[in-house]
C-alpha positions in Angstrom: 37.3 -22.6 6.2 38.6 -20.2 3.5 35.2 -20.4 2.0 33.5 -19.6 5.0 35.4 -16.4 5.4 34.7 -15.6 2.0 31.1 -15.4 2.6 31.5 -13.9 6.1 33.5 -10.9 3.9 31.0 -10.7 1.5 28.4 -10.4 3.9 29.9 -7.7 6.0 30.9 -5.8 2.9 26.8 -6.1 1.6 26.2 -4.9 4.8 28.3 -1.8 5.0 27.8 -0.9 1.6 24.1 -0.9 3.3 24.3 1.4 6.2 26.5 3.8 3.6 23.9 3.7 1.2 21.5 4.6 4.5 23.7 7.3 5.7 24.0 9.1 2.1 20.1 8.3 1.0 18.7 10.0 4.3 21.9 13.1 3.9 20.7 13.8 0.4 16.6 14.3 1.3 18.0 16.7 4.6 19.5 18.3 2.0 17.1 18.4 -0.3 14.1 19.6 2.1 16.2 22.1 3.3 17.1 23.9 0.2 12.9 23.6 -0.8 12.0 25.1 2.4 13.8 28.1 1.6 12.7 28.4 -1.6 8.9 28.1 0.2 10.0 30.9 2.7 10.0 28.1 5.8 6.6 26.9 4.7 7.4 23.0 3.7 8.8 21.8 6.8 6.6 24.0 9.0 5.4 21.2 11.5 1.6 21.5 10.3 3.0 21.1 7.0 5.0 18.3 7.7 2.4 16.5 9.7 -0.1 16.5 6.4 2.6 14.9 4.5 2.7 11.9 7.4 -1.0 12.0 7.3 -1.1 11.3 4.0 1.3 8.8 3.4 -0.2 6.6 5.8 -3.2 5.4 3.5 -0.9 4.6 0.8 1.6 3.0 3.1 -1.2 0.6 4.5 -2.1 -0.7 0.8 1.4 -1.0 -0.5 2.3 -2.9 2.1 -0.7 -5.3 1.0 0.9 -5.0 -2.8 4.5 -6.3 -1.4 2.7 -9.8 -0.4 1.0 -9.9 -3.9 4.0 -9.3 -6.3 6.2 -11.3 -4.1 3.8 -14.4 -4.7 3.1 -13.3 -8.5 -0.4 -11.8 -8.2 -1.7 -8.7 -9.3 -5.5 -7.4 -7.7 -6.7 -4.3 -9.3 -9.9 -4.4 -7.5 -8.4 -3.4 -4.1 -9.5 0.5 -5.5 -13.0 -0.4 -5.3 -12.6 -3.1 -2.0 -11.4 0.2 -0.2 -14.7 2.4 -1.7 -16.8 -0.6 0.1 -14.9 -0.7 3.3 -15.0 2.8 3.6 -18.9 2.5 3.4 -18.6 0.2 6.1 -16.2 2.4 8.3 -19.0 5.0 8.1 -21.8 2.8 8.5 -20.8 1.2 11.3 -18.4 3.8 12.6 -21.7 6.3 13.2 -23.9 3.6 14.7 -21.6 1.8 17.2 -18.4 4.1 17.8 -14.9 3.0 17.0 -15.5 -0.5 17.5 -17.6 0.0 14.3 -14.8 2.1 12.4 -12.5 -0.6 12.7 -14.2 -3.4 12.3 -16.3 -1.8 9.0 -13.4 -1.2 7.2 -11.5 -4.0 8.5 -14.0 -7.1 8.0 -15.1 -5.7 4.5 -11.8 -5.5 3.5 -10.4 -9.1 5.0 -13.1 -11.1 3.2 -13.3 -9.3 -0.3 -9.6 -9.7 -0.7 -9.7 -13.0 0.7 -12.6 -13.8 -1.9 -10.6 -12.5 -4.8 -7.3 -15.2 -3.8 -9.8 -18.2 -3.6 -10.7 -17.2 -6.9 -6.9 -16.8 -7.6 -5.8 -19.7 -5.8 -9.1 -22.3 -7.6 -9.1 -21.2 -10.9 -6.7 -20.8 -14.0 -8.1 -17.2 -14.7 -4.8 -14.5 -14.5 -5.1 -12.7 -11.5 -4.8 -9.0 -13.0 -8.1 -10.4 -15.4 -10.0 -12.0 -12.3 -9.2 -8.3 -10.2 -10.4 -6.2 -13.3 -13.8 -8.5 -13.2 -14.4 -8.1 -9.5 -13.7 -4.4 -9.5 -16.5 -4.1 -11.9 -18.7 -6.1 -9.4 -17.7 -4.3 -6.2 -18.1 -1.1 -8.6 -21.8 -2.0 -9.1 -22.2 -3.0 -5.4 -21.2 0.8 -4.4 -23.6 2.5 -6.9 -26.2 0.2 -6.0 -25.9 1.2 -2.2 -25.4 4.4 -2.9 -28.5 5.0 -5.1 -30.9 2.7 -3.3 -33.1 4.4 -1.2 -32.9 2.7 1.7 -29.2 2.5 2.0 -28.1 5.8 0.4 -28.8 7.5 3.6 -26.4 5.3 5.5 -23.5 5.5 2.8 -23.7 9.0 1.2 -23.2 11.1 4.8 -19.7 12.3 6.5 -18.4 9.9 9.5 -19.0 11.5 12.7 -16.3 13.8 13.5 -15.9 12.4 16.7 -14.6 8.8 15.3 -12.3 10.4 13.1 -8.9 10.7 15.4 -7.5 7.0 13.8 -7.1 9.1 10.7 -5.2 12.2 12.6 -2.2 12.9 14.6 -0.9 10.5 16.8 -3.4 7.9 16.3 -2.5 7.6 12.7 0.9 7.0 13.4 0.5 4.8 16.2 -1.1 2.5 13.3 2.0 3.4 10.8 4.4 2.2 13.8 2.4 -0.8 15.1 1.8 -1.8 11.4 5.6 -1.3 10.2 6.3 -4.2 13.3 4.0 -6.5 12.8 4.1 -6.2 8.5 7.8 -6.8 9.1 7.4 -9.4 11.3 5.3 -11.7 9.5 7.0 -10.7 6.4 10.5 -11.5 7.3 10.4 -13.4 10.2 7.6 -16.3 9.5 7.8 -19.4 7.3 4.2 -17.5 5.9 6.8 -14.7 4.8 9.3 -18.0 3.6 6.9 -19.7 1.4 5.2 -16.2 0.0 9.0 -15.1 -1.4 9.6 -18.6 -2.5 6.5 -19.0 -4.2 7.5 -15.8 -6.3 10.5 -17.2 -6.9 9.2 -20.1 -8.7 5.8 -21.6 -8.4 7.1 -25.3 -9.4 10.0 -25.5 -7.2 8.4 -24.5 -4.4 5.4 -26.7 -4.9 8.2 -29.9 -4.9 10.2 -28.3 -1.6 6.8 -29.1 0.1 5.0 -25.9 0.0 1.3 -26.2 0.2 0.6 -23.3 -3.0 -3.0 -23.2 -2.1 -2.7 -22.6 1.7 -0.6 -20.4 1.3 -2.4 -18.2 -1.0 -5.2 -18.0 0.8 -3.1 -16.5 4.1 -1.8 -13.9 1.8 -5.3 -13.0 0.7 -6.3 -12.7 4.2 -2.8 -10.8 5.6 -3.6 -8.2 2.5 -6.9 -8.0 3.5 -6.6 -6.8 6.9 -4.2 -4.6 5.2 -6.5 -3.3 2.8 -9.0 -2.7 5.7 -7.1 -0.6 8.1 -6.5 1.4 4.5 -10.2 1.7 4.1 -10.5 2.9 7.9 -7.6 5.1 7.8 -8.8 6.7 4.7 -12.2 7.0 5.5 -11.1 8.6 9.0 -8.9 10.9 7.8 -11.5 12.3 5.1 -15.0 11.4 6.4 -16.5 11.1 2.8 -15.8 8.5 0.6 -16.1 9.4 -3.4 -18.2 6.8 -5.6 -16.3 5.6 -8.6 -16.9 3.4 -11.7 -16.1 2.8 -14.5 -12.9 0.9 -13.1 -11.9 4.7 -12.1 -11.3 3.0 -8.6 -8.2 1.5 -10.6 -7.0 5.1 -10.1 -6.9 4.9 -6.0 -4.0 2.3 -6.2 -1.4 4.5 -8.7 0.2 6.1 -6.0 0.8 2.6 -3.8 2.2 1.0 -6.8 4.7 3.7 -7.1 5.3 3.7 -3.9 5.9 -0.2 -3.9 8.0 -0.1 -7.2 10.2 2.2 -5.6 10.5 0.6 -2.6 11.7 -2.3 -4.8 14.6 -0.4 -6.1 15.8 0.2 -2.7 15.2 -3.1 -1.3 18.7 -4.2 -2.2 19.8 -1.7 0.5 17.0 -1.4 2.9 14.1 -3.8 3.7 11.0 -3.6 1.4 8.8 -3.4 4.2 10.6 -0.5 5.8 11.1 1.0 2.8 7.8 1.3 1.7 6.6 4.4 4.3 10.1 5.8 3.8 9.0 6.1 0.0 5.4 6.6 1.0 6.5 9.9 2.5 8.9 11.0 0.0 6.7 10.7 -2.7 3.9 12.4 -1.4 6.2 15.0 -0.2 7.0 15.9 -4.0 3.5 16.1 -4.6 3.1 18.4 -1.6 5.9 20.5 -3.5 4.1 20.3 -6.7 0.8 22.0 -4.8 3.4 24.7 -3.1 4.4 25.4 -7.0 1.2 25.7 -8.4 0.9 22.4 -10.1 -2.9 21.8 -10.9 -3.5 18.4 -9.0 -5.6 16.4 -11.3 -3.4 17.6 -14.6 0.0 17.5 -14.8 0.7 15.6 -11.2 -0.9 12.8 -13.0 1.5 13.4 -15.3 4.4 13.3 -13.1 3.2 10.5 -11.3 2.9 8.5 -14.5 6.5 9.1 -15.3 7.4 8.0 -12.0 5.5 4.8 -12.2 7.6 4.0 -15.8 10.9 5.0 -14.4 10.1 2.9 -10.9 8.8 0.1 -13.0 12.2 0.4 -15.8 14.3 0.7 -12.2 12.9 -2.1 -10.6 12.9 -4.7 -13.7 16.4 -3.9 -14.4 18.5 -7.3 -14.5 15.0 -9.3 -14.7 15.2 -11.5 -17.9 12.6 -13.1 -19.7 9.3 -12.7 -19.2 7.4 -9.9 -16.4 4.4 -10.8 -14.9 
């Protein structure tokens, strides 16, 4: 009895240090914003201002989300760069010949099976995951050059999406998706024995494989949750700027930087709010400071790649802190 009070304290005391935690977190960035927008003469949280901060979160938001479900089983994909080039294609393709149907599905379908084909390679061979992703990239690389410089198909890719299918990557639509997605994310995250088995599989592969869990099974649901993830990315992305830029050379590598900080920081505060809820509360904040950065002058491909560097290291030292032995 004295035991169970115990825990009932601990847990009450866990959850009050929580909603403190909440209360101070969300008091310091009022703070904070308000002290920038004077500095900016009223210009950062001007409500056009503030709505390109949402709009750009969002994209970011959709594939961190996907990263939670791969570092919480152990996996690393570094293709999902170029799987989001690809499904952007599609959005476009399909988006200017049938409508929104074809936004959504483009984007979606390309995404879902290209992320589901990298975790049956994960889940059926011995090959690390970050080495398998690195390979693929490569290939869905050379399948984006090779549409885009074939003659028959470069007229489908290398156009702007009709401006009339673009409102999924605008105000409200956008964050009608952010919403619905936050709900259904944490849902299945959280409150599914998919969710279960994904955390306990990251926990240790071993033990969970002797509990019962079916390792390959579930792999293969993960690849396909954080491919539908990776889709609606590719659609939100390609709707909100109706060209998609080629990349090679594993420079698609680059499109995931900002989602890994994102989800590295949304790790740090995960002992105090829920990863999943966390990660558009970062989302924002960190594209805000980049937002900041343009109102200072800060060139955007020089030094905010700097900064965004040191914030991956210090996210990355925060969020190992207390792990021992060794990182994946």
């Amino acid at each position: 009895m004295q035991k169970e009070l115990s825990n009932n304290s601990n847990s009450g005391d866990k959850k009050n240090r929580s909603v403190l935690f909440i209360v101070l977190f969300f008091a310091v960035i009022v703070i904070v914003a308000v002290i920038v927008n004077i500095f900016t003469d009223g210009l950062f949280l001007d409500p056009s201002n503030l709505s390109i901060i949402v709009s750009n979160s969002i994209f970011p938001t959709f594939i961190a989300w996907g990263l939670c479900f791969l570092f919480a089983c152990g996996y690393t994909d570094l293709s999902i760069g170029a799987v989001v080039v690809l499904g952007s294609f599609a959005t476009c393709v399909f988006g200017n010949w049938f409508g929104y149907p074809g936004v959504i599905l483009g984007g979606l379908v390309t995404g879902t099976l290209l992320i589901f084909l990298n975790f049956t390679i994960f889940a059926f061979t011995k090959i690390p995951s970050w080495i398998a992703s690195i390979c693929m990239a490569l290939v869905y690389e050379a399948a984006a050059v090779g549409l885009r410089v074939n003659k028959t198909t470069r007229v489908l890719v290398d156009t702007e999406l009709n401006r009339s299918f673009r409102a999924l990557g605008h105000m409200p639509w956008n964050l009608v998706l952010l919403i619905a997605g936050l709900i259904v994310v944490y849902i299945i995250y959280t409150r599914t024995n998919l969710g279960l088995r994904v955390r306990a599989i990251g926990g240790n592969k071993d033990v969970s494989r002797a509990m019962g869990v079916n390792i390959l099974r579930t792999l293969l649901w993960v690849g396909l949750v954080s491919g539908v993830l990776i889709g609606f990315a590719a659609v939100i992305q390609q709707s909100f700027n109706g060209r998609t830029i080629l990349m090679t050379g594993l420079l698609s590598i680059q499109l995931i930087f900002q989602p890994l900080a994102i989800t590295l920081l949304a790790q740090i505060m995960e002992r105090w709010i829920n990863v999943i809820i966390a990660v558009p509360i970062c989302s924002i904040i960190i594209y805000a400071v980049f937002n900041l950065m343009t109102f200072l002058g800060i060139p955007g491909i020089t030094l905010q790649q700097v900064f965004l560097g040191a914030f991956l290291i210090a996210f990355g030292i925060g969020g190992q802190r207390g792990v021992k032995g060794v990182v994946k």
